[in-house]
C-alpha positions in Angstrom: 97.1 42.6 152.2 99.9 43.3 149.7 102.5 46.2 151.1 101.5 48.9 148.1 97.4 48.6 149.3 98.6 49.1 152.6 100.4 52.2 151.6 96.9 53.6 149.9 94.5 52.6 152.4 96.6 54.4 154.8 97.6 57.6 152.7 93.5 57.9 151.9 92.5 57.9 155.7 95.3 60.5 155.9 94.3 62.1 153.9 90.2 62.2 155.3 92.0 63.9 158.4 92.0 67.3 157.5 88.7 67.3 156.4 87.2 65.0 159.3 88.7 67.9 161.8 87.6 71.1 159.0 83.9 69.2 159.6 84.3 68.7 163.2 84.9 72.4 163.9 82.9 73.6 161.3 80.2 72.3 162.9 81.2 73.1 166.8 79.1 75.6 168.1 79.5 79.2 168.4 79.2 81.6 170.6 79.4 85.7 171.0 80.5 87.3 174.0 80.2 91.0 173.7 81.7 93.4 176.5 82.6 97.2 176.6 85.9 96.3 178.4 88.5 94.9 178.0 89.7 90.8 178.2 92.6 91.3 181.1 89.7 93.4 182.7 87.0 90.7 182.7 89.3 87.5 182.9 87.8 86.6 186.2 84.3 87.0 185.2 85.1 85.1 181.7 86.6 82.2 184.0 82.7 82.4 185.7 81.0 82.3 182.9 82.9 79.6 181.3 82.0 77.6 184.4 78.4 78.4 183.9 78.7 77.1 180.3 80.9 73.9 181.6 78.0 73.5 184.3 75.5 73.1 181.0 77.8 70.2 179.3 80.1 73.0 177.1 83.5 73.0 177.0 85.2 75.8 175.4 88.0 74.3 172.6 85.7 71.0 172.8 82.5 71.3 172.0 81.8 75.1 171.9 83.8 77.8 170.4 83.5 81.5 171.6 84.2 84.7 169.6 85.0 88.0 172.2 84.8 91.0 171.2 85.8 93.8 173.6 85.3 97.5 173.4 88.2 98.2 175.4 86.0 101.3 176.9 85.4 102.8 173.2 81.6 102.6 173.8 81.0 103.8 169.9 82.4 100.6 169.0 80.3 98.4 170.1 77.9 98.7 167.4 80.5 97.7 164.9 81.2 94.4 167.2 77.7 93.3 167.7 77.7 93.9 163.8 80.7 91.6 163.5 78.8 88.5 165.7 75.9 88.6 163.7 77.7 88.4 160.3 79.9 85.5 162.0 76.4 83.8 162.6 77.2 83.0 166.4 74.0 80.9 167.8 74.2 83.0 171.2 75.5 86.2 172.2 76.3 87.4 175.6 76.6 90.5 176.6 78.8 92.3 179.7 80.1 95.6 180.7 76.7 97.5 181.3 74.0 99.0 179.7 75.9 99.9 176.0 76.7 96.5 175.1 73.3 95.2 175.2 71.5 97.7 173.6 73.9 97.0 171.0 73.6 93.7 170.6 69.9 94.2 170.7 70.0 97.0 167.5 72.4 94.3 165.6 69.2 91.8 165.6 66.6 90.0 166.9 66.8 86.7 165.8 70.0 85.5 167.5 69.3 84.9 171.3 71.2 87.2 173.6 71.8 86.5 177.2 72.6 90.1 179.5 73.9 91.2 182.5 71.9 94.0 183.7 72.4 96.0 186.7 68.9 98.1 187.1 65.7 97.0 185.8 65.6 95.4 182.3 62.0 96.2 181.5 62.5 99.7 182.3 65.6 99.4 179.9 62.9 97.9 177.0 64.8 94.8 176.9 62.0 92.5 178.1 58.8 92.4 178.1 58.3 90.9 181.9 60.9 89.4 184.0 59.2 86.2 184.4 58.0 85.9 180.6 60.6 87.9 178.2 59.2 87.5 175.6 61.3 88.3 172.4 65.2 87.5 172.1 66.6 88.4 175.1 67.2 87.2 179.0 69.9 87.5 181.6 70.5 88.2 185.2 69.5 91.6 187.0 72.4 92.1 189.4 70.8 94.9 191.4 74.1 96.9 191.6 72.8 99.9 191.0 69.1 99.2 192.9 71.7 98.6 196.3 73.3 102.4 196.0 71.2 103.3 199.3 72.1 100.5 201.0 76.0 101.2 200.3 75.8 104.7 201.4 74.3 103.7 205.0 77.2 101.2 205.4 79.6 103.8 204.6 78.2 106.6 207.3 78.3 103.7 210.0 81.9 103.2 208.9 82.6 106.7 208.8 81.7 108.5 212.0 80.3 111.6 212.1 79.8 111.6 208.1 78.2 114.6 206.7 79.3 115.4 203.2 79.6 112.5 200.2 81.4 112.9 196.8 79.6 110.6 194.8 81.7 109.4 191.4 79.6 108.7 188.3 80.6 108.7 184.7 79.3 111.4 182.3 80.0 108.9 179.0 77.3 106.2 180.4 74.2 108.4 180.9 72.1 106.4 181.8 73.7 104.1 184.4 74.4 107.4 186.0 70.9 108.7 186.0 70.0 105.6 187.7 72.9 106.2 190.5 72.0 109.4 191.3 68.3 108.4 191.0 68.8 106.1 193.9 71.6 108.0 196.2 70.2 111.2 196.2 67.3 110.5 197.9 68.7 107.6 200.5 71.6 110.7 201.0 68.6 113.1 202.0 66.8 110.5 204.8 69.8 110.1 206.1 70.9 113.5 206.6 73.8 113.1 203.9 75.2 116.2 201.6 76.3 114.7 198.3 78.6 116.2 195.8 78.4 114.6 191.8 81.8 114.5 190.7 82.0 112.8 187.0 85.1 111.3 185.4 85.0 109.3 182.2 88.9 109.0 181.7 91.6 107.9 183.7 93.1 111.5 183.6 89.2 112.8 185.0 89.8 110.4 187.2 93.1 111.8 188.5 91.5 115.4 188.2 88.9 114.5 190.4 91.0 113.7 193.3 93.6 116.6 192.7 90.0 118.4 193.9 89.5 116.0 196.9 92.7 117.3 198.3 91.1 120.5 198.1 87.5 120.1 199.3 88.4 117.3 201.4 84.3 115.3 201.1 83.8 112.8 204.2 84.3 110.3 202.1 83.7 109.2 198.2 80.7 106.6 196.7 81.9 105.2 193.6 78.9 104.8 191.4 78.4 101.6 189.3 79.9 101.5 185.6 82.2 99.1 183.7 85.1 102.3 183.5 85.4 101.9 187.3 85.7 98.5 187.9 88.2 98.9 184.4 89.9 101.5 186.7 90.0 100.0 190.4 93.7 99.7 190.7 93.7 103.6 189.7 90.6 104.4 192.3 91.7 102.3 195.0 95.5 103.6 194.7 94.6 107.5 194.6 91.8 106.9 197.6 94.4 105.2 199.6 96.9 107.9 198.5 94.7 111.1 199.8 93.3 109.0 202.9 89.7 108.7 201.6 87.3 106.7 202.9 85.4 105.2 200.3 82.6 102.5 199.2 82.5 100.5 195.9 80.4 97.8 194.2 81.7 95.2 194.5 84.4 92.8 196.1 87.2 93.6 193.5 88.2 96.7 195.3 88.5 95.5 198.9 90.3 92.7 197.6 93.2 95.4 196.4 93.1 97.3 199.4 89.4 99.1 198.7 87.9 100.2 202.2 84.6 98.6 201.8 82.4 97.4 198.9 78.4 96.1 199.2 76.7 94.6 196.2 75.7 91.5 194.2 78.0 87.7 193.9 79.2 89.4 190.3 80.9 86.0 189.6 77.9 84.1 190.4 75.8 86.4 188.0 78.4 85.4 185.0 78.1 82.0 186.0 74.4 81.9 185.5 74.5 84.1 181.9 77.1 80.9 180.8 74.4 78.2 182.0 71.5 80.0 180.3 73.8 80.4 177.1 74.0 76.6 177.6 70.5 76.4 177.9 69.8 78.1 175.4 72.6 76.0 173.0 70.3 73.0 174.2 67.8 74.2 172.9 65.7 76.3 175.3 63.5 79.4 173.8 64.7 82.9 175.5 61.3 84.5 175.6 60.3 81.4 178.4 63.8 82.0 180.6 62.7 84.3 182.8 65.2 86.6 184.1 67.5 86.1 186.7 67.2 88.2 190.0 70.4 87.7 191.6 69.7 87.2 195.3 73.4 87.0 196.2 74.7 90.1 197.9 78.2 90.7 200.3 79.5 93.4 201.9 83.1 93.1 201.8 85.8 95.3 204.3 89.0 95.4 204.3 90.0 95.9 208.0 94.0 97.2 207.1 92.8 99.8 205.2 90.5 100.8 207.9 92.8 100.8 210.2 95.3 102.9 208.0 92.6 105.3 207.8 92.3 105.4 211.8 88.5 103.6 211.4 86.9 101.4 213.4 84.5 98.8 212.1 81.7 98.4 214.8 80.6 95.3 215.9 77.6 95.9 214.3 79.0 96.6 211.2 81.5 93.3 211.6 78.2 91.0 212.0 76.7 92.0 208.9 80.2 91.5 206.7 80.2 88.0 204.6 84.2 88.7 204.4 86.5 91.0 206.3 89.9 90.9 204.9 92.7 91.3 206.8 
């Protein structure tokens, strides 16, 4: 082969590059991942559903892009992002961050399939039809948070002895994630022989108001209800409960693992883990009206036995048996 063919057979492959890698992504698949919060907030569960996706034969960068859109805890925005997926034509979009974010995703359409996490029940919510048949454009995993209030607030008056009065934290801006809280604790307070005191805070500075009243009033100890804000806010919560000496109980592991008292609730991590592998599913090929939806049967109670010891506590053995971690 003569030097100056040489020279344009290889400056015409060159010169296919560019468009070889525009067709390659191009055609990469794409998915949504809608969340009220924020990314630093969710990194760990974004790290479990990436697994779940990984798990399904996607690898994001290789075979699968992803487009996030986070609300950064500006609830009205999240029409706007669920807006923005469907005009970018993602093939799946999965929702996080509570109640708002799938409603959203489920006004925006009802072609594109959307995979949820839901803590209370999801045919009550009007997002399926049954759990074991869907039925339309939607399926996820029901994490029960909110279904395992009562169970929480019995673990909390064994840790707390002689426990008589609760302030229960719920947030005003996500109605009805606190409807279902109160739904469920004021009752289980009531067979227990519990007083319970709503306190709601839906900023960080309602947040700091509410404890500049604990000083005050001084409740037994404090029930932090299940929203996205909290969990946002757990260095905040767990640093002013520590502060004022108050005992109290969270959702999930997060909080004991920064020096929370105790937390009882679903595997949150294995919940994203499962919406990434039925996104991949669903990528594959599988019809979201015939996943039925995931009950998550993973649930931990978590204590952390220095902060009950700072707050002159002792964790019966009874109460040790039934922990799946005690940090120390």
């Amino acid at each position: 082969m003569r030097r100056r063919e040489f020279i344009t057979l290889l400056g015409g492959a060159a010169a296919g590059w560019p468009l070889a890698a525009r067709a390659q992504r191009a055609a990469m698949l794409v998915v949504g991942f809608l969340s009220t919060q924020s990314l630093d907030a969710w990194a760990e569960r974004l790290r479990a559903f990436r697994q779940g996706l990984k798990d399904t034969g996607y690898v994001e960068g290789e075979n699968v892009a992803i487009e996030y859109r986070f609300a950064e805890n500006q609830i009205d925005r999240l029409p706007a992002l669920a807006a923005e997926l469907v005009r970018r034509k993602v093939a799946v979009i999965a929702t996080s961050g509570g109640n708002a974010s799938v409603l959203a995703a489920k006004a925006a359409t009802t072609t594109i399939p959307i995979v949820f996490t839901a803590s209370e029940d999801p045919v009550r919510l009007g997002l399926v039809a049954s759990l074991a048949r869907p039925g339309g454009n939607l399926t996820g995993v029901n994490f029960f948070n909110a279904e395992l209030a009562a169970k929480r607030l019995e673990f909390l008056r064994e840790l707390v002895p002689g426990l008589s009065r609760v302030a229960v934290l719920v947030n005003p801006a996500n109605a009805s994630t606190k409807e279902t809280t109160l739904r469920d604790v004021e009752p289980a307070a009531r067979a227990i022989g519990l007083q319970i005191q709503v306190v709601n805070a839906s900023t960080s500075r309602e947040v700091n108001a509410a404890f500049a009243n604990f000083v005050h009033e001084r409740p037994g100890a404090l029930f932090v209800g299940t929203d996205p804000f909290f969990s946002n806010r757990r260095i905040q919560l767990v640093h002013l409960a520590t502060l004022h000496k108050i005992p109290a109980a969270y959702t999930g592991r997060l909080f004991p693992e920064i020096g929370g008292l105790m937390s009882y609730g679903s595997d949150i991590m294995d919940a994203f883990r499962q919406v990434g592998v039925y996104t991949g599913r669903i990528l594959k090929g599988a019809n979201p009206a015939d996943l039925p939806v995931v009950q998550s049967s993973k649930f931990e109670l978590v204590i952390n036995a220095e902060t009950a010891r700072m707050l002159g506590l002792n964790v019966s053995p009874t109460l040790l048996a039934h922990a799946d971690e005690v940090i120390e």
